[in-house]
N, CA, C and O atoms as a DFTB+ gen file, in Angstrom:
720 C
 N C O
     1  1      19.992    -117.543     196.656
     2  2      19.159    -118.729     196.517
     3  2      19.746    -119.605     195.409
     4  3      20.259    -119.273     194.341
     5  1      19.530    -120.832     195.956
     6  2      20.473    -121.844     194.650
     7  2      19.554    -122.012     193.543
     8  3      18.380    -121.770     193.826
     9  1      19.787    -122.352     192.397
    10  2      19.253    -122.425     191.214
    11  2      18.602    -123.912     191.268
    12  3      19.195    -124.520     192.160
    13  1      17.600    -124.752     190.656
    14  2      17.836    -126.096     190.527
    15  2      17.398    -126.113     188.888
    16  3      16.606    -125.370     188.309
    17  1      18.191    -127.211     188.367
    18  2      19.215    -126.906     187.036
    19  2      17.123    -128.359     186.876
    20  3      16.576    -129.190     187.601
    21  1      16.863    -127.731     185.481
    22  2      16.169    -128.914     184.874
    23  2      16.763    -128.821     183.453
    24  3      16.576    -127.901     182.657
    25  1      17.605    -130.071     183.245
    26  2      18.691    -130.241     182.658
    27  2      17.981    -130.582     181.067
    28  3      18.383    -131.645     180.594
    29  1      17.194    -129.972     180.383
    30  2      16.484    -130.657     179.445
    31  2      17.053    -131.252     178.332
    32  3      16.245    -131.718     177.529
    33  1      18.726    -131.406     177.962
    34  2      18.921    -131.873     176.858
    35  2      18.700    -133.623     177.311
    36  3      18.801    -134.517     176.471
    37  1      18.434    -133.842     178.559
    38  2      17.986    -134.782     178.786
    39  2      16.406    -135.290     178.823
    40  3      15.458    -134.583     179.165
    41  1      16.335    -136.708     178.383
    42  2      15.015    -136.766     178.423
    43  2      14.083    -137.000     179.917
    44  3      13.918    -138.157     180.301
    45  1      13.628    -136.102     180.538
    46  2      13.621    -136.043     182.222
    47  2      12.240    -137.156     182.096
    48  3      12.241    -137.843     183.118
    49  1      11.254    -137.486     181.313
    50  2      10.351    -138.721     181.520
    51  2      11.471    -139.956     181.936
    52  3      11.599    -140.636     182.954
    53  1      12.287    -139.897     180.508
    54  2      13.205    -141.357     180.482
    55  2      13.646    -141.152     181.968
    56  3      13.466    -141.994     182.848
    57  1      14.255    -139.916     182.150
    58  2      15.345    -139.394     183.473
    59  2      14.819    -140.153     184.368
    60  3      15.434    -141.094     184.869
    61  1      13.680    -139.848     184.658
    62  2      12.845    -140.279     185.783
    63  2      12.942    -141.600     186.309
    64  3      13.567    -142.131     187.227
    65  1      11.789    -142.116     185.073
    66  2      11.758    -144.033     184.679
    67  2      13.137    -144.687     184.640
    68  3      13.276    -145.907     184.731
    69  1      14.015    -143.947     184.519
    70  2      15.459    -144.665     184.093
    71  2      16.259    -144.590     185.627
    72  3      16.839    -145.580     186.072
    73  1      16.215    -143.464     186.265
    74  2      16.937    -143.495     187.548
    75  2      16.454    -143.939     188.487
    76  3      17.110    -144.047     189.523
    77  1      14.773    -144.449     188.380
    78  2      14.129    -145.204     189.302
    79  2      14.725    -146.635     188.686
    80  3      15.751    -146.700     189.363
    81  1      14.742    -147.358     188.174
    82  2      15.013    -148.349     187.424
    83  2      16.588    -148.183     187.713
    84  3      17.187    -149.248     187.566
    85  1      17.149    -147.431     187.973
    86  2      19.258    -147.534     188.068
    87  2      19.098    -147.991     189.542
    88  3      19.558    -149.032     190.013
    89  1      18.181    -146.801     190.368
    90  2      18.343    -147.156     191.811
    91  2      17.713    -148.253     192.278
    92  3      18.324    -148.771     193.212
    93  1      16.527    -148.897     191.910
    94  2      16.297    -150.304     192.623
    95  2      17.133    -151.281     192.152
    96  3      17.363    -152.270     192.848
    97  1      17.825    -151.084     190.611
    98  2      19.129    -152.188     190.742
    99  2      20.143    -152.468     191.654
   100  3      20.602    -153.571     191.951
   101  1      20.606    -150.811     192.282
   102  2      21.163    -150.654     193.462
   103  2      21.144    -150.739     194.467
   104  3      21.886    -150.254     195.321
   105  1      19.935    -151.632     194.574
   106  2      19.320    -151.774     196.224
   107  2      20.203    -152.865     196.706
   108  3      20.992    -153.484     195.993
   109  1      20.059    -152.999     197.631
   110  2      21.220    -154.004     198.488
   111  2      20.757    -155.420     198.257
   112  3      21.622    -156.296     198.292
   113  1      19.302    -155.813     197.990
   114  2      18.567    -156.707     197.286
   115  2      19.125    -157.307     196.042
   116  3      19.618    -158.426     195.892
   117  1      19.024    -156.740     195.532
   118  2      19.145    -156.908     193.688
   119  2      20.025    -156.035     193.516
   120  3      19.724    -154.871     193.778
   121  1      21.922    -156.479     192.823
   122  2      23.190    -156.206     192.949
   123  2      23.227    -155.880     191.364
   124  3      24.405    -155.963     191.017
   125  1      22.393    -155.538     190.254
   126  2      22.820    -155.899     188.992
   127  2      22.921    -154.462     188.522
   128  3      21.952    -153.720     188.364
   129  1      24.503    -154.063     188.261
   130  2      24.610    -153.071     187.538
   131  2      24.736    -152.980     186.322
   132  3      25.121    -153.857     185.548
   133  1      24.313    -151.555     186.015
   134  2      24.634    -151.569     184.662
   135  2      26.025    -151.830     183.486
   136  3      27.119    -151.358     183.796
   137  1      25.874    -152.580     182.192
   138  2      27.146    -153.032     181.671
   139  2      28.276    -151.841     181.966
   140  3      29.378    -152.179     182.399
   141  1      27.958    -150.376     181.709
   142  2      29.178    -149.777     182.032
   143  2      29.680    -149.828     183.438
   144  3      30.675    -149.108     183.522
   145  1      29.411    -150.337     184.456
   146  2      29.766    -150.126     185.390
   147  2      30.171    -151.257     185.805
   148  3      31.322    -151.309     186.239
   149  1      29.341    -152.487     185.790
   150  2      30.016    -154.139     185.393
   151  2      32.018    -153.634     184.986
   152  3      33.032    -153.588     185.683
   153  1      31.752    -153.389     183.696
   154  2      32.948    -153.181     183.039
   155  2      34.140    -152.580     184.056
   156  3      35.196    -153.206     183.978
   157  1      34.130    -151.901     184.626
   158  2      34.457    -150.605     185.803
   159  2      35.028    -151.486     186.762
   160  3      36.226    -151.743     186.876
   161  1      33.861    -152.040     187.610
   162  2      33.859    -152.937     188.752
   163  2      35.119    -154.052     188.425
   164  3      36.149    -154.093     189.099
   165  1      34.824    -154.991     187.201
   166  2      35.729    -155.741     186.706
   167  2      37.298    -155.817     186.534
   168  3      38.164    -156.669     186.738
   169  1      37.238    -154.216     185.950
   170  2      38.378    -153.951     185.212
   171  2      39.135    -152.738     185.924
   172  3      39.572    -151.880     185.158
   173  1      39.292    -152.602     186.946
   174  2      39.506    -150.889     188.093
   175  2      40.667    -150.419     187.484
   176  3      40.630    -149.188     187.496
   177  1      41.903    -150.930     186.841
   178  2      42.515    -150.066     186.570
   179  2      42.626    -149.687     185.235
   180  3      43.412    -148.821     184.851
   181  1      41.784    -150.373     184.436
   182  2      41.154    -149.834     183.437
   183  2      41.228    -148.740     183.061
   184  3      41.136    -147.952     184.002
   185  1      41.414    -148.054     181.670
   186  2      41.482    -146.388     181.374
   187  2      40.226    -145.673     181.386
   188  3      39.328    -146.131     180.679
   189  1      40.015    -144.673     182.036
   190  2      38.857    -144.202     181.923
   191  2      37.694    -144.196     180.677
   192  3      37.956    -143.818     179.535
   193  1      36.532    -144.624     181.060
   194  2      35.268    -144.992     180.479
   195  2      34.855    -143.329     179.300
   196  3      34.511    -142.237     179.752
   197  1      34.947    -143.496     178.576
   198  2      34.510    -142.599     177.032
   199  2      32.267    -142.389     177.336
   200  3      31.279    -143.087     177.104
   201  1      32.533    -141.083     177.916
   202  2      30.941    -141.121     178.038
   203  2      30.653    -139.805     177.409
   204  3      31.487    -138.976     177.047
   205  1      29.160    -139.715     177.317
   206  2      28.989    -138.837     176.363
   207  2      28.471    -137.203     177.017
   208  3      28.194    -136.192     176.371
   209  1      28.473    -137.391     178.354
   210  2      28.354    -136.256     178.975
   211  2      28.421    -136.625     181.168
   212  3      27.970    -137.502     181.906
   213  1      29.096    -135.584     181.323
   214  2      29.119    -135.441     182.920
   215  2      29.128    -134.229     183.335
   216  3      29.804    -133.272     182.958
   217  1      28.073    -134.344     184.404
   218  2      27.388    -133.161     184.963
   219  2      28.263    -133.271     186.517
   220  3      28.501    -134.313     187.128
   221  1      28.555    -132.196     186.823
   222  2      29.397    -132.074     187.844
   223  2      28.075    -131.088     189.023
   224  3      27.440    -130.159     188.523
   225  1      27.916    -131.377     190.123
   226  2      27.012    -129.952     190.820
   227  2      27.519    -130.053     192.295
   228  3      28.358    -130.582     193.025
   229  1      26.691    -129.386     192.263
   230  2      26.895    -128.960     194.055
   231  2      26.097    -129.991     194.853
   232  3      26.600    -130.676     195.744
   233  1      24.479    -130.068     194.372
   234  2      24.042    -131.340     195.613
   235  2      23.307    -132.130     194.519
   236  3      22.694    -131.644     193.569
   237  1      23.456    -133.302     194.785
   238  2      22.218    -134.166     194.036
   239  2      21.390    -134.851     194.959
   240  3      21.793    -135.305     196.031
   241  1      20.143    -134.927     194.501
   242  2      18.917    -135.686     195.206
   243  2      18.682    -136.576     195.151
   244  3      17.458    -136.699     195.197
   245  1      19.483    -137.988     195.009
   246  2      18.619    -139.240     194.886
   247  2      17.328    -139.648     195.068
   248  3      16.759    -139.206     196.067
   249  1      16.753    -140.355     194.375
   250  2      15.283    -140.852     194.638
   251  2      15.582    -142.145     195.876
   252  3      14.674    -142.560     196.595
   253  1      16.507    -142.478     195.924
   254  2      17.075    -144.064     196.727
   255  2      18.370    -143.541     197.246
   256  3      19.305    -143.679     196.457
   257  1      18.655    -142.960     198.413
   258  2      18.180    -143.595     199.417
   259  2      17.070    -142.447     199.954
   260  3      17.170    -141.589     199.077
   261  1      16.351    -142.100     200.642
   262  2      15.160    -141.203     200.892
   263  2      15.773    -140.713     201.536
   264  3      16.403    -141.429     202.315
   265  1      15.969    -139.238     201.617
   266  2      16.116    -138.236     202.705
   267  2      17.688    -138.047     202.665
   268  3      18.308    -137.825     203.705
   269  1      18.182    -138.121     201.691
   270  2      19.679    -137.659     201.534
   271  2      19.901    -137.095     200.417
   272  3      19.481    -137.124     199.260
   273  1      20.584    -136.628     200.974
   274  2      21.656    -135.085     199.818
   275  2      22.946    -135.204     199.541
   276  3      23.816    -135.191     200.412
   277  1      23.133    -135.312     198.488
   278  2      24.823    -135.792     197.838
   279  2      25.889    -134.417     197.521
   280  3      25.467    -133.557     196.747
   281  1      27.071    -134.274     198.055
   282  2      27.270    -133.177     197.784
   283  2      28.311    -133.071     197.374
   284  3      29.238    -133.515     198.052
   285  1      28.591    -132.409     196.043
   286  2      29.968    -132.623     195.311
   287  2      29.860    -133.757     194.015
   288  3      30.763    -134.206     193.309
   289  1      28.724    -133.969     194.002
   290  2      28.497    -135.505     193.411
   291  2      28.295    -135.373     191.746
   292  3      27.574    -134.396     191.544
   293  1      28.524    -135.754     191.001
   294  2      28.508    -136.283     189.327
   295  2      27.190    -137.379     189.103
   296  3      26.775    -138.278     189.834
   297  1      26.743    -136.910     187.810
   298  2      26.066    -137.980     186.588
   299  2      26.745    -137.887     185.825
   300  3      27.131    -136.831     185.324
   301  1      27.076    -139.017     185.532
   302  2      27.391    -139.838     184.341
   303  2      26.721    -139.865     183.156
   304  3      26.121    -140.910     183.405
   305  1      26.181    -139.455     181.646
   306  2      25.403    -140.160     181.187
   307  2      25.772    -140.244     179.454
   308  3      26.035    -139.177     178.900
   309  1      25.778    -141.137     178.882
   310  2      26.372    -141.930     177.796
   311  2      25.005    -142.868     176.971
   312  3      24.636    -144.017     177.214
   313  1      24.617    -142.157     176.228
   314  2      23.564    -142.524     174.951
   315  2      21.787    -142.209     175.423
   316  3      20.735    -142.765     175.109
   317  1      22.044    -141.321     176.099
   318  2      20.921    -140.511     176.693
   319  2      20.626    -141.644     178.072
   320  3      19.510    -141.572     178.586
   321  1      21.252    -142.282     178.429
   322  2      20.876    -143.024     179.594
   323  2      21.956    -142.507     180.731
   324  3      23.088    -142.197     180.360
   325  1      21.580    -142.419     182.146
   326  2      22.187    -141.971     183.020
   327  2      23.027    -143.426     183.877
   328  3      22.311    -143.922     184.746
   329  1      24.411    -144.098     183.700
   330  2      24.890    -144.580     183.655
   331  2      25.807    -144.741     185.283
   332  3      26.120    -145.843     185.733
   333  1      26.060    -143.685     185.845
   334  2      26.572    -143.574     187.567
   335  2      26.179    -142.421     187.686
   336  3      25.708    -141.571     186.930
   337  1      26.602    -142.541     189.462
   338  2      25.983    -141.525     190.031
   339  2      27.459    -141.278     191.048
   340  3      27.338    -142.140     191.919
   341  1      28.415    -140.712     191.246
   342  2      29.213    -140.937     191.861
   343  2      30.082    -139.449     192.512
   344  3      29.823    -138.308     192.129
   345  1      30.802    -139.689     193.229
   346  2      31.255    -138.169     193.872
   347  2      32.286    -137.518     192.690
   348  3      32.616    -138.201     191.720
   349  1      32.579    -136.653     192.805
   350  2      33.172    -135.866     191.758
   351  2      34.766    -136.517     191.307
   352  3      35.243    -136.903     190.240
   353  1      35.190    -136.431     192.461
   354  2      36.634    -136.788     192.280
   355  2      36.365    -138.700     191.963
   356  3      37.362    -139.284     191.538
   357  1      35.283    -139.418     192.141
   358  2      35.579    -140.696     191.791
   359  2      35.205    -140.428     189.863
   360  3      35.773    -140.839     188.851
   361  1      34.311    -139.782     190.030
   362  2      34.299    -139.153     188.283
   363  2      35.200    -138.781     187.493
   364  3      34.978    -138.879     186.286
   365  1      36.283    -138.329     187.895
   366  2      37.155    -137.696     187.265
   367  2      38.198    -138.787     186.697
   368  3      38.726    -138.585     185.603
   369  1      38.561    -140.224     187.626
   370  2      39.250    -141.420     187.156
   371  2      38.227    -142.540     186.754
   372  3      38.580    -143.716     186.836
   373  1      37.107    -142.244     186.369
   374  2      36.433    -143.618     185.884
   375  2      36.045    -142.901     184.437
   376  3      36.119    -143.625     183.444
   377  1      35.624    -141.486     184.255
   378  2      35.296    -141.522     182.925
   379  2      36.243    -140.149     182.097
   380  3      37.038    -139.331     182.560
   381  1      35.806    -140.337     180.933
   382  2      36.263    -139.256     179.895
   383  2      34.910    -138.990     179.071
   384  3      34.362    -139.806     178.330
   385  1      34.384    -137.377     179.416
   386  2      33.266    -137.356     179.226
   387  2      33.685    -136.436     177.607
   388  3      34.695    -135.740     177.499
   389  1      32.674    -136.644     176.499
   390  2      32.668    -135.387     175.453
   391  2      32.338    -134.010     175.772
   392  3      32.969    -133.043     175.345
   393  1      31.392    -133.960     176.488
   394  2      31.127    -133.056     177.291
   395  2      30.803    -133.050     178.842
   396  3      30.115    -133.946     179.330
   397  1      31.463    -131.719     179.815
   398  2      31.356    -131.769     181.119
   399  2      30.840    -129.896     181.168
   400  3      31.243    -128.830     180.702
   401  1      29.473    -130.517     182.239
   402  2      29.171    -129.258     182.830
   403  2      29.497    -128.960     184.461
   404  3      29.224    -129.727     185.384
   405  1      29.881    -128.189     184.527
   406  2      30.584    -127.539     186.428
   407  2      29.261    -126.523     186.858
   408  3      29.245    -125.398     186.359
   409  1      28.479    -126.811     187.517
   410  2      27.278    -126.705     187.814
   411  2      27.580    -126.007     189.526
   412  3      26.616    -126.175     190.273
   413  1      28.237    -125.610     189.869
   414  2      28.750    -125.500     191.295
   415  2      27.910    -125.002     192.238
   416  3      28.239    -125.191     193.409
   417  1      26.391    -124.107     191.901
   418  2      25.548    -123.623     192.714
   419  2      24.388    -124.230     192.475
   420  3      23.315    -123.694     192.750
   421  1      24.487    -125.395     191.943
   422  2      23.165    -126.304     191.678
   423  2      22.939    -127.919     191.952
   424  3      23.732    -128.817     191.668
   425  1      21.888    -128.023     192.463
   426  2      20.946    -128.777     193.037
   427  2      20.480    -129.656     191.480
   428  3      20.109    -129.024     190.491
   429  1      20.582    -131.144     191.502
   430  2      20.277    -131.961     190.284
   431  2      19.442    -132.902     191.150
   432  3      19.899    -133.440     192.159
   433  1      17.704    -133.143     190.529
   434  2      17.327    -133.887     191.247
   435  2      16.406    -134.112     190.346
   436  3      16.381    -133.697     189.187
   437  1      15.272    -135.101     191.162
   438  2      14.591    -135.822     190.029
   439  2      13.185    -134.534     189.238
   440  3      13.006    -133.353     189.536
   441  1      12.499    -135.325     188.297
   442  2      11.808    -133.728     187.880
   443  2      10.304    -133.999     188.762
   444  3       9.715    -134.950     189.275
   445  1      10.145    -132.772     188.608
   446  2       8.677    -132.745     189.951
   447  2       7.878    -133.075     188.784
   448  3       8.115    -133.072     187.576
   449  1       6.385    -133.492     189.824
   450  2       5.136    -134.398     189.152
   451  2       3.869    -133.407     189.600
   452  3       3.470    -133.140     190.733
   453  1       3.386    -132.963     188.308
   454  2       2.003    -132.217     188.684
   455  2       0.815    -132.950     188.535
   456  3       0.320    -132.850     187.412
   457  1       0.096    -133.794     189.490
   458  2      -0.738    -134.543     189.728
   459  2      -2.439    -134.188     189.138
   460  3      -3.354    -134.953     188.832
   461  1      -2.346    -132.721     189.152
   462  2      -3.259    -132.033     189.465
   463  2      -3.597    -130.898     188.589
   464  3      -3.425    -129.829     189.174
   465  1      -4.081    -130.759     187.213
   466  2      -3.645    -129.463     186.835
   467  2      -5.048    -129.181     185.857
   468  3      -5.960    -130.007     185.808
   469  1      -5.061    -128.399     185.394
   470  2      -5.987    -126.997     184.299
   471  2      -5.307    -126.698     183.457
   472  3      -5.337    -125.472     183.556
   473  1      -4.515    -126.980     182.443
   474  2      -3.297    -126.641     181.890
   475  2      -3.465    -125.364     181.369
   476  3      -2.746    -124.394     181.611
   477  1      -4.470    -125.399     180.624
   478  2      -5.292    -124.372     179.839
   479  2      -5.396    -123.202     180.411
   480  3      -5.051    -122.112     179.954
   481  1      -5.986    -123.498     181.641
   482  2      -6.289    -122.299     182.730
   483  2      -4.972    -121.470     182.815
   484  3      -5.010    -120.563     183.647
   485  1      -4.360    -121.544     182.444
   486  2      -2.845    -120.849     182.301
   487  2      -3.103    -119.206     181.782
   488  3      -2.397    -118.323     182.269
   489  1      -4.133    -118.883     180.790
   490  2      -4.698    -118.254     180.142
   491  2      -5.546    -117.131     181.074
   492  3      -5.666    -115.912     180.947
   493  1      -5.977    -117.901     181.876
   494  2      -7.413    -116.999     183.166
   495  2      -6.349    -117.121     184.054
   496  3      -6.693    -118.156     184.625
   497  1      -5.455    -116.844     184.496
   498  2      -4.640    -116.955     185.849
   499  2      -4.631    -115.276     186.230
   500  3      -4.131    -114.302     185.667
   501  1      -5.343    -115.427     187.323
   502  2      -5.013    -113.855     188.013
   503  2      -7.245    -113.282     187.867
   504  3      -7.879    -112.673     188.729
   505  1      -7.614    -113.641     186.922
   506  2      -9.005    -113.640     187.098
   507  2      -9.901    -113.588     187.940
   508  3     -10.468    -114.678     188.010
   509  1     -10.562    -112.385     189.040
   510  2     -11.479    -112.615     189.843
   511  2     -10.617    -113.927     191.028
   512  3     -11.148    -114.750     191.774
   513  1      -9.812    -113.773     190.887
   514  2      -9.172    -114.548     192.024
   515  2      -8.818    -114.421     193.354
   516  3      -7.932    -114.992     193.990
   517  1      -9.643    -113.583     193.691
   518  2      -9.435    -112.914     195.208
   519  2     -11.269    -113.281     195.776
   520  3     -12.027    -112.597     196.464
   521  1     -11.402    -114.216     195.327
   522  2     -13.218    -114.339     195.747
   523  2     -13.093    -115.920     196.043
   524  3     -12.240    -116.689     195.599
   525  1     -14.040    -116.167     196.809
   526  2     -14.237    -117.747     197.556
   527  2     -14.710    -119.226     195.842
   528  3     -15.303    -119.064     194.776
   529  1     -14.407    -119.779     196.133
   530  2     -14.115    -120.663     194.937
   531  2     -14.986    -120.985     194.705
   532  3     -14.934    -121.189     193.492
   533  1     -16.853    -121.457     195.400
   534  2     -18.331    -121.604     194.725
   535  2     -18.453    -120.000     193.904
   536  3     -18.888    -120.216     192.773
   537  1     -18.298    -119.042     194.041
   538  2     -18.905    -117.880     193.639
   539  2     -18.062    -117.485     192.263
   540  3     -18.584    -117.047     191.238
   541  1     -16.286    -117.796     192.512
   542  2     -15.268    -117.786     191.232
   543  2     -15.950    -118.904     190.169
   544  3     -16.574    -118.539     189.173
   545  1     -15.860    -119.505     190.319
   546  2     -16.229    -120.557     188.942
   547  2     -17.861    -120.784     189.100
   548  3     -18.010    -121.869     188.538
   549  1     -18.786    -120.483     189.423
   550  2     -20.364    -120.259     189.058
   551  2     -20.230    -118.789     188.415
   552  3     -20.562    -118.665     187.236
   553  1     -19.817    -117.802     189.042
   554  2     -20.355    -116.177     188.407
   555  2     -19.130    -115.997     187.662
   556  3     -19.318    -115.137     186.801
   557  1     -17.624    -116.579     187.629
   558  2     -16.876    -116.096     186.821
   559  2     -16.075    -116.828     185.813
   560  3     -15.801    -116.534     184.650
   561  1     -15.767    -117.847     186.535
   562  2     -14.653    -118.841     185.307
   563  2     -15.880    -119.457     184.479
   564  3     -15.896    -119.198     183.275
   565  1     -16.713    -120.096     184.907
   566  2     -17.528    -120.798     184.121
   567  2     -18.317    -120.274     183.018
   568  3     -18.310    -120.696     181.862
   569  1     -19.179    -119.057     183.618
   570  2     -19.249    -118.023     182.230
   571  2     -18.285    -117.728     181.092
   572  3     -18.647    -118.047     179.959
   573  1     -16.773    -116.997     181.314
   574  2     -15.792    -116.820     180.933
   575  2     -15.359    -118.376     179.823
   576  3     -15.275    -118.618     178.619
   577  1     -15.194    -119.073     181.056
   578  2     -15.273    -120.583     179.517
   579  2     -16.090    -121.018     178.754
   580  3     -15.834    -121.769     177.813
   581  1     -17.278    -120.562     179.093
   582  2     -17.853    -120.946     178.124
   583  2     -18.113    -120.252     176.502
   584  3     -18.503    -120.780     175.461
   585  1     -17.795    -119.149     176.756
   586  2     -17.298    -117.702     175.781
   587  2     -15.706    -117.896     175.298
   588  3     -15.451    -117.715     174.108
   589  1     -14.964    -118.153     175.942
   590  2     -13.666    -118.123     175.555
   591  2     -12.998    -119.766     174.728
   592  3     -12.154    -119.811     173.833
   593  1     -13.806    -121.127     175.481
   594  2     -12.765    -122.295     175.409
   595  2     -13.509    -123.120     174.176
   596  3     -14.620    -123.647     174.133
   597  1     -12.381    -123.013     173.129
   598  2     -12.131    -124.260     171.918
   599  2     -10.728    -124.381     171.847
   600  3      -9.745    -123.796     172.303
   601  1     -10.983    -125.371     171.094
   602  2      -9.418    -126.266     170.812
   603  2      -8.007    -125.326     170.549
   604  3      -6.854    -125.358     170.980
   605  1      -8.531    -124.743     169.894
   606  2      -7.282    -123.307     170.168
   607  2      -6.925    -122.707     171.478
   608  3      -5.770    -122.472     171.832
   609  1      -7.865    -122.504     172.086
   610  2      -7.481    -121.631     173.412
   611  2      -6.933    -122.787     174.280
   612  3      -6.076    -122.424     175.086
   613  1      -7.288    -124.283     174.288
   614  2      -6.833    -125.144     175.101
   615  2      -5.007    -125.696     174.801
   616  3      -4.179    -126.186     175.569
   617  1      -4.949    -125.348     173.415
   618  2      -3.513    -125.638     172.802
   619  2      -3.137    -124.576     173.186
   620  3      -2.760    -124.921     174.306
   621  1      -2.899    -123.317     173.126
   622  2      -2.360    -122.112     173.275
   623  2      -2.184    -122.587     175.410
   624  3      -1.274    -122.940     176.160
   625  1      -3.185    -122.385     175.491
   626  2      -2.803    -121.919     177.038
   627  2      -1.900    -123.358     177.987
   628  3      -1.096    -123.266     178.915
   629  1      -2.426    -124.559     177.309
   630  2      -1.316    -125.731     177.590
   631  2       0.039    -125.603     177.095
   632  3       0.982    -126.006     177.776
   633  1       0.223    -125.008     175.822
   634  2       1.795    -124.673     175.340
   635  2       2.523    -123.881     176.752
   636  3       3.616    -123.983     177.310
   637  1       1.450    -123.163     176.951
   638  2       1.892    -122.171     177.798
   639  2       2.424    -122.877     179.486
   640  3       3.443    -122.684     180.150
   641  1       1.343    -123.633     179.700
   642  2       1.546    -124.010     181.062
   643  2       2.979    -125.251     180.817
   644  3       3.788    -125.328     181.742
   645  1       3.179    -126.092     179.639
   646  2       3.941    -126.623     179.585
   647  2       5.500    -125.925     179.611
   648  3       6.387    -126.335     180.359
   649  1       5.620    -125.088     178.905
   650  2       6.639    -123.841     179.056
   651  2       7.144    -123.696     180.359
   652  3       8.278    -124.116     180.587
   653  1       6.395    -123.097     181.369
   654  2       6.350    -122.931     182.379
   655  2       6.439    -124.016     183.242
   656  3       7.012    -123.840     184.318
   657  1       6.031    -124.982     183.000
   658  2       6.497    -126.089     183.887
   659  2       7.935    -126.530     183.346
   660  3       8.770    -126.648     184.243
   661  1       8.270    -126.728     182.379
   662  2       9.338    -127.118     182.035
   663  2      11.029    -126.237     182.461
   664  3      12.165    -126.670     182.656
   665  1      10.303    -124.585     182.457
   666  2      11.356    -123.585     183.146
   667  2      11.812    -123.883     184.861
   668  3      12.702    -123.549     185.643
   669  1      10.535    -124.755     184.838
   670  2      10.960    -125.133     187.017
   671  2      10.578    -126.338     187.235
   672  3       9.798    -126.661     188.130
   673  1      11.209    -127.248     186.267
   674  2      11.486    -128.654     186.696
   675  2      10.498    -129.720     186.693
   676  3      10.601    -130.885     187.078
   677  1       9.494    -129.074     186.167
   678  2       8.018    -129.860     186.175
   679  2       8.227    -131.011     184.859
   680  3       7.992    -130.668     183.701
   681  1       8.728    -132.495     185.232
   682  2       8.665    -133.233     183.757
   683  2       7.340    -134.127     183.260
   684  3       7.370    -134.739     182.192
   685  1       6.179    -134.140     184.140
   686  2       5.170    -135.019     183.606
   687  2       3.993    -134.199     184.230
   688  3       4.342    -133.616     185.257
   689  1       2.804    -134.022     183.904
   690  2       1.705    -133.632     184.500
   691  2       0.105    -134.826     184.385
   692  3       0.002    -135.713     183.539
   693  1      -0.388    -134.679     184.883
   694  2      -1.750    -135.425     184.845
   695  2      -2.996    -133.897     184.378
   696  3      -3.665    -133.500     185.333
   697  1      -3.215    -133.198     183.071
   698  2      -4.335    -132.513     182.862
   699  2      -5.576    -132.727     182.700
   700  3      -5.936    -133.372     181.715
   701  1      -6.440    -132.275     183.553
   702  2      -7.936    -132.440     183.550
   703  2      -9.179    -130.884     182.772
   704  3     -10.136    -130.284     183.262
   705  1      -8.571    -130.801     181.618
   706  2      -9.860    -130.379     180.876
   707  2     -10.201    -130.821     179.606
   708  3     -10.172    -131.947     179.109
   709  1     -10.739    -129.052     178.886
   710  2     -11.725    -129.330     177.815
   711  2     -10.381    -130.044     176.653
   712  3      -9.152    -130.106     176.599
   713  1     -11.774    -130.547     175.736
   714  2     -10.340    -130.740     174.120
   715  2      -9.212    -131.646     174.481
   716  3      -8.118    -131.082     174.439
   717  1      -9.190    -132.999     174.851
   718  2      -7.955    -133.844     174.715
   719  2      -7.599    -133.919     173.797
   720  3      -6.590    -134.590     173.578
């Protein structure tokens, strides 16, 4: 089974907001690339571009175009911003990275969105959880929280669920409980 890499020395919010924002520049609409790549376009035989990291993998996921898989393909990225997106071997004559990772059994894609969450509940996971969901939270979670949940138990068990989301690619969540 392939790995999928959540690359965290990157900032995967920015990642996100930033590669949505690279790819509608790239739309066939609106032509405006970014200055390093301006530069590139301009200048082709130019010496390769000084960036501050390139990720080499096996498939990447674009958000644009929908429903395609890139394979063999490079990021580019130079001052925490993700700068191209391009196949490996066009990577290899456009930049000079400080650092390069060879990622060869991994999948680079955008970070997943938890819409929906209990963060806290991270803590009660596995609890009376084999029972129909009016009878679990009237006779069991709800008792249980009300004995167990203050501001401590809600920091502790969100550290926790954040952890865990962050080990499998999870970069933003929407949480709905106690103690904001």
């Amino acid at each position: 089974m392939h790995q999928i890499l959540s690359y965290i020395g990157l900032n995967w919010l920015g990642f996100i907001d930033r590669f949505s924002r690279l790819k509608r520049k790239f739309s066939r609409k609106n032509a405006i690339l970014p200055p390093l790549l301006k530069e590139r376009q301009m200048h082709p035989t130019k010496k390769p571009a000084e960036i501050d990291t390139l990720i080499n993998c096996r498939w990447l996921l674009p958000i644009m175009p929908e429903s395609q898989i890139y394979e063999n393909f490079s990021l580019a990225v130079h001052q925490q911003r993700i700068v191209d997106v391009c196949s490996q071997s066009e990577a290899k004559g456009r930049y000079t990275p400080t650092t390069e990772y060879h990622l060869n059994d991994h999948l680079i894609m955008p970070g997943l969105v938890n819409c929906h969450l209990h963060a806290a509940m991270s803590l009660l996971r596995g609890y009376a959880d084999d029972i129909p969901l009016e009878n679990w939270l009237e006779k069991h979670i709800w008792p249980l929280e009300k004995r167990l949940v203050n501001s401590d138990f809600v920091r502790d068990g969100t550290r926790l669920a954040i952890a865990e989301m962050i080990k499998s690619g999870t970069t933003c969540f929407a949480d709905m409980y106690f103690h904001p």
